[in-house]
C-alpha positions as a Markdown table, in Angstrom:
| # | Residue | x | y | z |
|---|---|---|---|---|
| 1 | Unk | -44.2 | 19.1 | 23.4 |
| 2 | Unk | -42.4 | 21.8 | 21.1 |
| 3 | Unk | -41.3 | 24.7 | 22.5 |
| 4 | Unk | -42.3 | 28.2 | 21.4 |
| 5 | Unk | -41.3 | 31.2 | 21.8 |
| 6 | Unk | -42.1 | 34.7 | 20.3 |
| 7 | Unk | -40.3 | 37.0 | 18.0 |
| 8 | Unk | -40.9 | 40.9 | 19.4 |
| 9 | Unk | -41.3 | 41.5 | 15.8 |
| 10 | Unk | -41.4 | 38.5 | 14.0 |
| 11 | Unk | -45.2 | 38.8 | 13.4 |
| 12 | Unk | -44.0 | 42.0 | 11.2 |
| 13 | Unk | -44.1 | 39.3 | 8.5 |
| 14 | Unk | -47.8 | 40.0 | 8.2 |
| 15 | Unk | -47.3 | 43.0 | 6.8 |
| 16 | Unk | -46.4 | 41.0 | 3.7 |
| 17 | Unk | -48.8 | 38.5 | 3.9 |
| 18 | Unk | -52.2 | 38.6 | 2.3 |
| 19 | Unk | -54.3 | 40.4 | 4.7 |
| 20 | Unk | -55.4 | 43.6 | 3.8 |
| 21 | Unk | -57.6 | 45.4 | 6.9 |
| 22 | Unk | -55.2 | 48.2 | 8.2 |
| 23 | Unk | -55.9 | 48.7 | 12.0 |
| 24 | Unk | -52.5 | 51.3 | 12.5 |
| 25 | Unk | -52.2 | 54.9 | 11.4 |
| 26 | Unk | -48.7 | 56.7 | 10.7 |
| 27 | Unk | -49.2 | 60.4 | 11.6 |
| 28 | Unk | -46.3 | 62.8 | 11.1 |
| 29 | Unk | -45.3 | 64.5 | 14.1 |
| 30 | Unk | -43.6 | 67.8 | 14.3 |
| 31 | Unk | -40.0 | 68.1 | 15.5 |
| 32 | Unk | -39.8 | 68.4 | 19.3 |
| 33 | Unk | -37.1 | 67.9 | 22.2 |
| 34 | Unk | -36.8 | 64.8 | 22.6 |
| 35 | Unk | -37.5 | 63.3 | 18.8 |
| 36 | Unk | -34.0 | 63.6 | 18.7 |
| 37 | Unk | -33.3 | 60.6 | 21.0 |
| 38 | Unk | -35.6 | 58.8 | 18.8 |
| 39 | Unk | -33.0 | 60.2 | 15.8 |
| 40 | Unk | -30.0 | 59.0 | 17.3 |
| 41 | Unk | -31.3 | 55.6 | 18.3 |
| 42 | Unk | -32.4 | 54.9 | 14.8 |
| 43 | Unk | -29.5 | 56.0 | 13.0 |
| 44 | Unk | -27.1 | 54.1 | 15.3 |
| 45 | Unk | -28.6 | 51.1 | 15.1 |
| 46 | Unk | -29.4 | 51.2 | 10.9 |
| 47 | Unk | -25.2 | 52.3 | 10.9 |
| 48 | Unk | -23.9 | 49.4 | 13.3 |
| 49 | Unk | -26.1 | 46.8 | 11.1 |
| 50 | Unk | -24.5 | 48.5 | 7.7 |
| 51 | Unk | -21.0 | 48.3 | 8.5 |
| 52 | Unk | -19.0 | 45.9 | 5.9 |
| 53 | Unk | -22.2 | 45.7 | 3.8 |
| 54 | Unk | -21.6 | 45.7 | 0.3 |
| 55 | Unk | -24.0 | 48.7 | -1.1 |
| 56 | Unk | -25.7 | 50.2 | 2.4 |
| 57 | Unk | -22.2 | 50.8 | 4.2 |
| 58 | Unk | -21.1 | 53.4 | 1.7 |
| 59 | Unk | -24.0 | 55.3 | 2.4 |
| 60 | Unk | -23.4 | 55.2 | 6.4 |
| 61 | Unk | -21.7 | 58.5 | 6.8 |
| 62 | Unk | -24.2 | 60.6 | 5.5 |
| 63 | Unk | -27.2 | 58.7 | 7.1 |
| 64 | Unk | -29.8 | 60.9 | 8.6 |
| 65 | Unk | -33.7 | 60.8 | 8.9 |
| 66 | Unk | -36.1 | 61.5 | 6.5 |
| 67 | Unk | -39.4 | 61.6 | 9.0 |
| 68 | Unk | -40.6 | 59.9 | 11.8 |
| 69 | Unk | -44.3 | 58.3 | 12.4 |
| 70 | Unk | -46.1 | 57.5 | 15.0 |
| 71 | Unk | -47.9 | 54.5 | 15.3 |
| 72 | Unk | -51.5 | 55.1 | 16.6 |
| 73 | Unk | -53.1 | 51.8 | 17.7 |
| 74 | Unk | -56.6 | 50.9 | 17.9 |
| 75 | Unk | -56.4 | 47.6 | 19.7 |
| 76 | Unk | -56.2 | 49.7 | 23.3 |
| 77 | Unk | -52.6 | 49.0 | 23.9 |
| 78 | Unk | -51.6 | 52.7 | 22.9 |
| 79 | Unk | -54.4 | 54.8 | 22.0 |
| 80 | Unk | -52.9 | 58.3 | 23.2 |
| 81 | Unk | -51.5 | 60.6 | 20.7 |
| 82 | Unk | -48.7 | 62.6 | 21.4 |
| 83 | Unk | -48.8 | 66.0 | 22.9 |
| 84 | Unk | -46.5 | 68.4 | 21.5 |
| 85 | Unk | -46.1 | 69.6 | 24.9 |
| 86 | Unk | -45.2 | 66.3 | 26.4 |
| 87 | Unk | -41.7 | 65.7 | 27.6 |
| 88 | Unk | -41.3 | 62.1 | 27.4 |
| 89 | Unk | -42.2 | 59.9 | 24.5 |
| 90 | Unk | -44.3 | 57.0 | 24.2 |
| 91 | Unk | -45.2 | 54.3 | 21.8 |
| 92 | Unk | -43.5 | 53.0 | 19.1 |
| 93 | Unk | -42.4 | 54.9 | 16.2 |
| 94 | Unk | -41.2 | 54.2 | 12.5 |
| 95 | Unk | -38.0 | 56.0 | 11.5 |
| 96 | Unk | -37.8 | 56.8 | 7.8 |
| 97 | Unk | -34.0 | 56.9 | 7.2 |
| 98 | Unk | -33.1 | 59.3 | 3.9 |
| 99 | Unk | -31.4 | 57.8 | 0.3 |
| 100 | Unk | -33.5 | 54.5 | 0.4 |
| 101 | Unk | -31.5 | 53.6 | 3.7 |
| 102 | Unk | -34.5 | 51.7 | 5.1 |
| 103 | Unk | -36.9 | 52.3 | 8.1 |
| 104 | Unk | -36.4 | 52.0 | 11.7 |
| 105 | Unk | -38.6 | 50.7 | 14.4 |
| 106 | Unk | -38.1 | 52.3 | 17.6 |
| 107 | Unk | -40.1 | 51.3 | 21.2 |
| 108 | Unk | -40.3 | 54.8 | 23.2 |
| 109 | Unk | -40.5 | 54.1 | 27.2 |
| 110 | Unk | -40.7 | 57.5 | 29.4 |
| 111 | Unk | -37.1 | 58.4 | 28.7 |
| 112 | Unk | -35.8 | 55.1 | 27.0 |
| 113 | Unk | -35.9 | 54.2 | 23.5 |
| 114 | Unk | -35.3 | 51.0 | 22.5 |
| 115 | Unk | -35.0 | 50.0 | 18.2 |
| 116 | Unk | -37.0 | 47.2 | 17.6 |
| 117 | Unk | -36.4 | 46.4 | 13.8 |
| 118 | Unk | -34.4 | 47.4 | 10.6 |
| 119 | Unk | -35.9 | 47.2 | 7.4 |
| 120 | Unk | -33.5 | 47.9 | 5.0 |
| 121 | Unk | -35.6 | 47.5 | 1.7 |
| 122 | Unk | -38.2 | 49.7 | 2.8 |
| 123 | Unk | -38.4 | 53.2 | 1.5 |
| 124 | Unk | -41.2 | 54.7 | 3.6 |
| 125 | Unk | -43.0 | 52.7 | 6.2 |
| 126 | Unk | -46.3 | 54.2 | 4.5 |
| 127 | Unk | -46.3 | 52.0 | 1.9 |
| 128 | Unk | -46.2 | 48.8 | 3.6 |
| 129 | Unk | -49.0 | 49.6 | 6.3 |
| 130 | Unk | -52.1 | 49.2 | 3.8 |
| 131 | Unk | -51.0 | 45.7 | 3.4 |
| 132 | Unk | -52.2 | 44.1 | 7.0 |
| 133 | Unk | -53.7 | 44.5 | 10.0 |
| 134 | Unk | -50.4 | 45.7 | 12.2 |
| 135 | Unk | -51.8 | 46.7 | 15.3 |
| 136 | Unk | -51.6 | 43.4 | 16.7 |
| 137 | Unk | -48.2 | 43.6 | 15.6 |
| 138 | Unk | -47.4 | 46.8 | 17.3 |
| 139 | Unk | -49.3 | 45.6 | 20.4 |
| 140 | Unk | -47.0 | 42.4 | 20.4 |
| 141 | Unk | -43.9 | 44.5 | 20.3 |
| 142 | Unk | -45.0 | 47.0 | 22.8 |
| 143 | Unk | -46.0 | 43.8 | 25.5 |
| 144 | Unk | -42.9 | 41.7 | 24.5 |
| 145 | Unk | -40.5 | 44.7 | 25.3 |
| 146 | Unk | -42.5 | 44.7 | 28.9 |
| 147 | Unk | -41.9 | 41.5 | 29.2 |
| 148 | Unk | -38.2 | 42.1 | 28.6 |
| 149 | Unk | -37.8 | 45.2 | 31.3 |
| 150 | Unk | -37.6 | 48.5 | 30.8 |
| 151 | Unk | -35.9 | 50.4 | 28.1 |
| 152 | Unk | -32.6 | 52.1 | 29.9 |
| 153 | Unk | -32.7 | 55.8 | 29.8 |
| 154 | Unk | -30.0 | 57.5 | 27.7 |
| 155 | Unk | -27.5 | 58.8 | 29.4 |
| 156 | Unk | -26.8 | 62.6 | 29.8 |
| 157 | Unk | -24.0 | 62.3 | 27.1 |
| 158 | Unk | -26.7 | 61.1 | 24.5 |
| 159 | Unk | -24.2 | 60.9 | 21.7 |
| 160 | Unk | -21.4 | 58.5 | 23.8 |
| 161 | Unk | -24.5 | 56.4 | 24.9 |
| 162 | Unk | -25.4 | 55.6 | 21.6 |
| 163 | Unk | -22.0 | 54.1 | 20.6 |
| 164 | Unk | -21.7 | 52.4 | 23.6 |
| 165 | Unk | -25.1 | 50.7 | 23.2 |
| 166 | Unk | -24.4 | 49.9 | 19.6 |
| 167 | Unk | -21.1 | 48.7 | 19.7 |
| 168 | Unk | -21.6 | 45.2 | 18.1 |
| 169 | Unk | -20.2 | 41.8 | 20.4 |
| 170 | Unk | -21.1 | 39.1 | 17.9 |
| 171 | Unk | -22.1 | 38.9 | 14.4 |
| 172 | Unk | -23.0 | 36.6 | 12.2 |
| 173 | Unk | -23.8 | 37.2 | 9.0 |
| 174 | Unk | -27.0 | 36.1 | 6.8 |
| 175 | Unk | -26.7 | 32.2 | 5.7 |
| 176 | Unk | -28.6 | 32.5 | 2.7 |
| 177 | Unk | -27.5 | 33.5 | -0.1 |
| 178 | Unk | -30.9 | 33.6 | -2.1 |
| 179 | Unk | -34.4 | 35.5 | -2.1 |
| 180 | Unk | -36.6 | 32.9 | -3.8 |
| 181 | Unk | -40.6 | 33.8 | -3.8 |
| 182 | Unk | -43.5 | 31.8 | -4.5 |
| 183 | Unk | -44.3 | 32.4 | -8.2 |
| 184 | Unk | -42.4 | 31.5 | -11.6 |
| 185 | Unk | -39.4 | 30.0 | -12.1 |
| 186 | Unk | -40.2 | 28.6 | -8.3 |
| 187 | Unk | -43.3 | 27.4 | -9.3 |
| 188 | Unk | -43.3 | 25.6 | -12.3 |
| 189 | Unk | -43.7 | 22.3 | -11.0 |
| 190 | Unk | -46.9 | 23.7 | -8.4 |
| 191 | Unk | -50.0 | 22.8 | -9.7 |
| 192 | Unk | -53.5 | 22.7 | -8.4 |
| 193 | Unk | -55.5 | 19.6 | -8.4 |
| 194 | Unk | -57.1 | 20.4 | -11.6 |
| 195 | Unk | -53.6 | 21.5 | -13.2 |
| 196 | Unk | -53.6 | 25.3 | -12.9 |
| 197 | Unk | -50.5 | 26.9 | -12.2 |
| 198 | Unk | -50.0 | 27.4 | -8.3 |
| 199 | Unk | -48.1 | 29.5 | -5.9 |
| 200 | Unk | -45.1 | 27.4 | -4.5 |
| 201 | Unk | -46.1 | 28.1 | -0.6 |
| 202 | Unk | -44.7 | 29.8 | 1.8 |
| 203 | Unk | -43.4 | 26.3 | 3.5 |
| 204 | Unk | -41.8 | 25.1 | 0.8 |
| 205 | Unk | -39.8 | 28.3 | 0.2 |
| 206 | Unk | -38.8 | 28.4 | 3.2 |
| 207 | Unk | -37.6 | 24.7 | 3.4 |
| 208 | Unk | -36.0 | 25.0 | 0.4 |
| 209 | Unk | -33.9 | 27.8 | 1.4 |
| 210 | Unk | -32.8 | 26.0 | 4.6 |
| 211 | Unk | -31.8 | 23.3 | 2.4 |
| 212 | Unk | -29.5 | 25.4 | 0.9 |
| 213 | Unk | -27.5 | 26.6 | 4.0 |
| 214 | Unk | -27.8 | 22.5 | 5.2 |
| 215 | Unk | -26.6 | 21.4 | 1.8 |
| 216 | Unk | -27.5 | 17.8 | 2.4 |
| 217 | Unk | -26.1 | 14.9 | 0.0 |
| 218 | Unk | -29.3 | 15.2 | -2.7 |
| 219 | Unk | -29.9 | 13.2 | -6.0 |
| 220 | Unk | -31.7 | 16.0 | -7.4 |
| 221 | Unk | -29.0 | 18.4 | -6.6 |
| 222 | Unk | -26.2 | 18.2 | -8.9 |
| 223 | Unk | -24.4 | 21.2 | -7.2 |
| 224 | Unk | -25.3 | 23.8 | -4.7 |
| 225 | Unk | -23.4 | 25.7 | -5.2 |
| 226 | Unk | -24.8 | 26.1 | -8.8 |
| 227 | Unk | -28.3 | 25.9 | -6.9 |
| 228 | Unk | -27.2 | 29.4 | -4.8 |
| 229 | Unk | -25.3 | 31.4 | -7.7 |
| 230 | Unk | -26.3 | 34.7 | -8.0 |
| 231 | Unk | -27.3 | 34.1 | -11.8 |
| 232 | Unk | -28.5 | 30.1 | -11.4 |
| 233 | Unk | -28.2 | 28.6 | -15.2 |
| 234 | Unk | -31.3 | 27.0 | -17.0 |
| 235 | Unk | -30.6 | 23.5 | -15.5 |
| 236 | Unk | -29.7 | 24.8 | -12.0 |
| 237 | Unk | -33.1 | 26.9 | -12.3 |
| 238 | Unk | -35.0 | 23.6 | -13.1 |
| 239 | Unk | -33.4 | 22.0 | -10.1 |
| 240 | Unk | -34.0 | 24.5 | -7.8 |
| 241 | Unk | -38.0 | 24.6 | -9.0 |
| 242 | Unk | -38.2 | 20.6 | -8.4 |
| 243 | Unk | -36.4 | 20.9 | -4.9 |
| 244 | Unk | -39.3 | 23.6 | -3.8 |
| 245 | Unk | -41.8 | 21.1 | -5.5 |
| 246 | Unk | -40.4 | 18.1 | -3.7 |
| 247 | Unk | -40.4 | 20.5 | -0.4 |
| 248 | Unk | -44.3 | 21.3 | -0.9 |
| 249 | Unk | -45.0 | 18.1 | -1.7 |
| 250 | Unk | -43.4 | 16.7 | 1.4 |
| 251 | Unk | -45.1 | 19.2 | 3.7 |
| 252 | Unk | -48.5 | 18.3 | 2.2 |
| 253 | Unk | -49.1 | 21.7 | 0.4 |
| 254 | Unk | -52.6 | 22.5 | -0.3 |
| 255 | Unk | -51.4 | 24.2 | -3.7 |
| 256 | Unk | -53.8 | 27.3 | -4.8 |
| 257 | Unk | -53.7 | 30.0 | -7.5 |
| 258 | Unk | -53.7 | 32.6 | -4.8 |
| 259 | Unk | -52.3 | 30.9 | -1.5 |
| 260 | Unk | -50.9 | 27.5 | -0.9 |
| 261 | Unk | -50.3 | 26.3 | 2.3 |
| 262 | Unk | -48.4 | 23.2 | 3.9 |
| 263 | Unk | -47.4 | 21.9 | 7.3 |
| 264 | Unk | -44.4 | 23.1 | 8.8 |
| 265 | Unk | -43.8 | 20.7 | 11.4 |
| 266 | Unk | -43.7 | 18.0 | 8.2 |
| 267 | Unk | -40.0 | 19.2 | 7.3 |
| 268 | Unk | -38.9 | 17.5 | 10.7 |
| 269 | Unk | -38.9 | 14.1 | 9.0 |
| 270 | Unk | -38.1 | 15.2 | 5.7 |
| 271 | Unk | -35.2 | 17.0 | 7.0 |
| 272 | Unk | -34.7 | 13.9 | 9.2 |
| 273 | Unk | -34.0 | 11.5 | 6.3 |
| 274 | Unk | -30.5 | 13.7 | 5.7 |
| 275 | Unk | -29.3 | 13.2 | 9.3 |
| 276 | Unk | -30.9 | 16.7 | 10.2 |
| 277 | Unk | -32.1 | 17.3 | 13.7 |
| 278 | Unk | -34.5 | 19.8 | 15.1 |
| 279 | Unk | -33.2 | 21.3 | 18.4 |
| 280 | Unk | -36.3 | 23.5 | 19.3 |
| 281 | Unk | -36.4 | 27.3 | 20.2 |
| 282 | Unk | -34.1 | 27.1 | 23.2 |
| 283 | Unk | -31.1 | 26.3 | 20.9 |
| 284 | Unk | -31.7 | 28.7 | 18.4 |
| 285 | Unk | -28.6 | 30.9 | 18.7 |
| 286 | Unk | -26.6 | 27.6 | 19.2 |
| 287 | Unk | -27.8 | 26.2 | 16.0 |
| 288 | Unk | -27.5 | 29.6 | 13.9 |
| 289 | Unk | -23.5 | 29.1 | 15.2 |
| 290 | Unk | -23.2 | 25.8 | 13.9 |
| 291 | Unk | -21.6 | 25.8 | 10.1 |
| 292 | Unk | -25.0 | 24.7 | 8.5 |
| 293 | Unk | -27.4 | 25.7 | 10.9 |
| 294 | Unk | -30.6 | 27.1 | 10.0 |
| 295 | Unk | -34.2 | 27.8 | 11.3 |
| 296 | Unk | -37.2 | 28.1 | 9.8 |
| 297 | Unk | -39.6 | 29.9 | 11.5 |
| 298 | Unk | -43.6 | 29.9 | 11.1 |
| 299 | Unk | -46.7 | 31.9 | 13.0 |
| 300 | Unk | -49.9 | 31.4 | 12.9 |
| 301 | Unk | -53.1 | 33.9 | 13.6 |
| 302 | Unk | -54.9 | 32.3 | 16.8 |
| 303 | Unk | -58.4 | 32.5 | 16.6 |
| 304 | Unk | -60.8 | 32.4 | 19.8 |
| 305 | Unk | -64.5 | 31.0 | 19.7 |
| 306 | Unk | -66.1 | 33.1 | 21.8 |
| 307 | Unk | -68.9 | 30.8 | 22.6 |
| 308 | Unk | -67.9 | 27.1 | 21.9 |
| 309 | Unk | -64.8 | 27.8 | 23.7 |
| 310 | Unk | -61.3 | 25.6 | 22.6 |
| 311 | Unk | -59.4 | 27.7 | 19.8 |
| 312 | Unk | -57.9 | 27.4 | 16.3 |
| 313 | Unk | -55.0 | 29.0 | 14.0 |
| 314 | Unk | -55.8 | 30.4 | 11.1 |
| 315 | Unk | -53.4 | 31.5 | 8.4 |
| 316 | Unk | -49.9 | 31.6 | 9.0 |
| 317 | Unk | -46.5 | 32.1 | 7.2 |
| 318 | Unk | -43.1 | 30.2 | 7.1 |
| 319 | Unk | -39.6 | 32.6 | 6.7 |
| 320 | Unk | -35.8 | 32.0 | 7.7 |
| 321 | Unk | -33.8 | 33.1 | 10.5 |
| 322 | Unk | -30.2 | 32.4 | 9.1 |
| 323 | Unk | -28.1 | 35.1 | 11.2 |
| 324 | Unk | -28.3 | 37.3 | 14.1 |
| 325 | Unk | -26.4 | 40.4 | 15.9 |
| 326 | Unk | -25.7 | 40.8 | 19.8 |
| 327 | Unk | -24.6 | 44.1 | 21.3 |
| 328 | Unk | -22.4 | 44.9 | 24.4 |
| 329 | Unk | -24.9 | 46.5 | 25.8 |
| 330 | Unk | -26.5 | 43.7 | 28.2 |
| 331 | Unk | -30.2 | 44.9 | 28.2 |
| 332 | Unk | -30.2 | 44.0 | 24.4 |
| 333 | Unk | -31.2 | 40.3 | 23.4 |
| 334 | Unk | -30.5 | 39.3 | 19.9 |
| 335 | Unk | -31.4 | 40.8 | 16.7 |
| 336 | Unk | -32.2 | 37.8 | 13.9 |
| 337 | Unk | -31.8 | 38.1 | 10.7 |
| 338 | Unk | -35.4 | 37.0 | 8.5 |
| 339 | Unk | -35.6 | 35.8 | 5.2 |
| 340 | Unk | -39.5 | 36.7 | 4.5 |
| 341 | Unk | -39.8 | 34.4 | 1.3 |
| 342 | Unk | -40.9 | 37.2 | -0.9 |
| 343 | Unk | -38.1 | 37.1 | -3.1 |
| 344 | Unk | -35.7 | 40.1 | -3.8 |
| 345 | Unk | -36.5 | 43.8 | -3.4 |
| 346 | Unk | -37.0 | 44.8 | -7.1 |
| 347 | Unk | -38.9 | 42.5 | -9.8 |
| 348 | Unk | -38.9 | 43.8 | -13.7 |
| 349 | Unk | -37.1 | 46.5 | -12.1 |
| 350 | Unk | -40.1 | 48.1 | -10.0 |
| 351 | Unk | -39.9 | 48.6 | -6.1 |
| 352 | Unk | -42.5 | 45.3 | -4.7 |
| 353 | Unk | -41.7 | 43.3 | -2.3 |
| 354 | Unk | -39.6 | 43.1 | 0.8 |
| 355 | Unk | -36.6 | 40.7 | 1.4 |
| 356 | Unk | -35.1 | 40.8 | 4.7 |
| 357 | Unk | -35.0 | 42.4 | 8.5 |
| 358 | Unk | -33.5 | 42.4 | 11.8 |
| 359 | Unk | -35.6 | 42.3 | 14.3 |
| 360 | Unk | -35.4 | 42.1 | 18.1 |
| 361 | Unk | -35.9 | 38.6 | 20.0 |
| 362 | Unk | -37.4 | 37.3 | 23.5 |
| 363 | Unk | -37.8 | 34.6 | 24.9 |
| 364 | Unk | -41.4 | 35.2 | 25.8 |
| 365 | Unk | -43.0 | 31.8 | 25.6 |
| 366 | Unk | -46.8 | 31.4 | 24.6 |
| 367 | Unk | -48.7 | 30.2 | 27.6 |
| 368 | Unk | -52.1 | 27.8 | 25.5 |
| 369 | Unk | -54.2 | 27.4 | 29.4 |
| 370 | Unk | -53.5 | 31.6 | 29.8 |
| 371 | Unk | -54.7 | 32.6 | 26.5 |
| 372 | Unk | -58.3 | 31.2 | 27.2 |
| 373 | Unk | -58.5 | 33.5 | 30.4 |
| 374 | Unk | -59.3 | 36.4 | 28.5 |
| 375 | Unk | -59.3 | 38.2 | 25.3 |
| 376 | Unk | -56.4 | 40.5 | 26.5 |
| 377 | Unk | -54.1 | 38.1 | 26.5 |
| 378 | Unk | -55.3 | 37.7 | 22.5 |
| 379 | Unk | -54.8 | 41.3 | 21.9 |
| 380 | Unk | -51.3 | 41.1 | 23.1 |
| 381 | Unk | -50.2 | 37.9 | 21.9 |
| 382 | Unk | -52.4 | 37.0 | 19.0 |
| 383 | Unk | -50.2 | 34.6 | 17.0 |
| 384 | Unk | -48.1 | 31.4 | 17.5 |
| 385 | Unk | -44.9 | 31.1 | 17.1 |
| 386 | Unk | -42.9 | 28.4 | 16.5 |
| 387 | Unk | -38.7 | 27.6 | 16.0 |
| 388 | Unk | -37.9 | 24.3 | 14.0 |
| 389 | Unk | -34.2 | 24.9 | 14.4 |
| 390 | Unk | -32.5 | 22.7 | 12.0 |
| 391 | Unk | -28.8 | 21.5 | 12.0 |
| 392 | Unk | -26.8 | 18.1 | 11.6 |
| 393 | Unk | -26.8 | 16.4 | 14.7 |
| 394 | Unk | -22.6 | 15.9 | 14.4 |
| 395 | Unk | -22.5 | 19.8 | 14.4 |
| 396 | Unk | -24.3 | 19.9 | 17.9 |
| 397 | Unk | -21.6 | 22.3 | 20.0 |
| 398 | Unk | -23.5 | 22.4 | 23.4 |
């Protein structure tokens, strides 16, 4: 039986999915004591993650934040707002970082913080919580960090704790070198059963782009490294909409005009066929560390029935994991890297969708017989996760 494990934040990918209920208010909250903890944490972590990038890392030195929400939560998780007269924080908070820098997701314990994501292609974190239901999300996060320990304290010298805890011990960077989505040029070859034009499926973008860090020996790939140029020409383009095609159809996509969906666990043959091997969750960072390692992860909403007991999953997305960061500072697990699917950051030169993020990683593993015991266990951990971590079996290091 596959493993599973959970992301801390990895269901933050529903914030770009379909749904639309919103279940988690932002407030602003006025300046006090120890908001500048959360400040520090936030802008170390967003500065270690930008160092040697190409556009972000110029902008480093003059970092500094913009505003910083709250995250109110219906679910019953964290319902208490925050007193101004409180001396410790609590909750979890969204950093807005100024000059398009991003948003930060920070975990407030007592008098720990703990940063829990970086979104670099997000501008304000209020423009991305009308498009899901995050409390779960937040709820997940907040229980996974539990799970994890407790956040350390910051040390007296606030500002020499913060390097310390950020100085970075291993780095590798992102894989991929493309942001496909699920609509046109990807699409072309996606139809519906009675021909309409469909959306390519999250699956199949998400194979596809593992395909491209594997690189396997294809005949419908004349050259990938045509397939992953920055400005792919007219044939590579065609290519590159059969190989997500082929994908989708391999995964047996349910093609839609709105939504198409496949079967994840249906790229372990496919990938198969190329001398690709699936080590599971519990070789995740080993794979990532191979030279064409990949994984493609996948969740899916778990729905209960209350009455006729048994349960079922309910829509779900596919993304990448194709790089990761470790600190020195022991009580931090790995940060992955995510490939969401959604394509690049700007399309016909308006601000849309969402690209990457790193975000924090347990080892939590979802317990099936626990989750029937009770509806709690729902509310913290509503969603399955799943690692199909893909890499050629004569790359296995361990």
């Amino acid at each position: 039986m596959k493993k599973q494990i959970l992301l801390v934040l990895s269901t933050l990918f529903f914030i770009f999915s379909c749904s639309t209920e919103n279940e988690l208010k932002p407030n602003l909250q006025k300046p006090q004591e120890n908001v500048s903890v959360l400040s520090q944490a936030a802008l170390s972590f967003a500065k270690s993650l930008n160092e040697g990038h190409p556009t972000r890392s110029a902008h480093s030195g003059q970092l500094a934040v913009k505003s910083i929400l709250k995250l109110d939560i219906k679910s019953g998780i964290m319902t208490r707002s925050m007193d101004q007269n409180d001396s410790l924080l609590s909750g979890i908070f969204a950093v807005n970082l100024t000059d398009s820098q991003g948003v930060v997701l920070v975990s407030a314990q007592g008098s720990g913080v703990r940063p829990i994501a970086y979104l670099p292609d997000e501008r304000e974190f209020d423009n991305i919580v009308s498009l899901d239901s995050v409390s779960e999300i937040a709820g997940v996060v907040h229980t996974a960090i539990d799970e994890n320990g407790k956040v350390p304290p910051p040390s007296n010298d606030v500002d020499y704790n913060m390097r310390r805890r950020y100085e970075i011990e291993e780095k590798l960077e992102p894989k991929c070198q493309v942001v496909w989505h699920q609509g046109e040029p990807y699409n072309i070859y996606c139809d519906t059963k009675d021909g309409k034009q469909a959306l390519a499926g999250c699956v199949a973008i998400a194979g596809a782009q593992a395909l491209t860090v594997l690189r396997p020996k294809m005949d419908m790939i004349t050259s990938w490294d045509e397939i992953v140029a920055k400005d792919p020409s007219y044939d590579a383009t065609i290519e590159i909409a059969k190989l997500i095609s082929f994908v989708g159809k391999s995964v047996d996509t349910d093609y839609g005009e709105k939504s198409s969906g496949g079967r994840v666990e249906k790229l372990v043959p496919l990938f198969a066929k190329y001398g690709i091997r699936d080590y599971d969750a519990p070789h995740a960072i080993d794979v990532l560390k191979t030279r064409h390692g990949a994984i493609v992860v996948c969740a899916y909403l778990k729905k209960i029935k209350k009455f006729l007991g048994g349960s079922k999953y309910k829509k779900g997305h596919a993304f990448l994991a194709d790089g990761y960061i470790k600190y020195k500072d022991r009580s931090h697990p790995y940060y992955l890297h995510l490939n969401y699917g959604w394509g690049d950051s700007k399309k016909d030169g308006e601000y849309t969708y969402r690209k990457n993020a790193y975000i924090l990683c347990t080892n939590k593993t979802w317990d099936d017989a626990f989750v029937r015991k009770g509806e709690d266990w729902q509310e913290k951990y509503p969603y399955r996760i799943r690692f199909y971590s893909f890499t050629y079996e004569t790359e296995k290091n361990w």
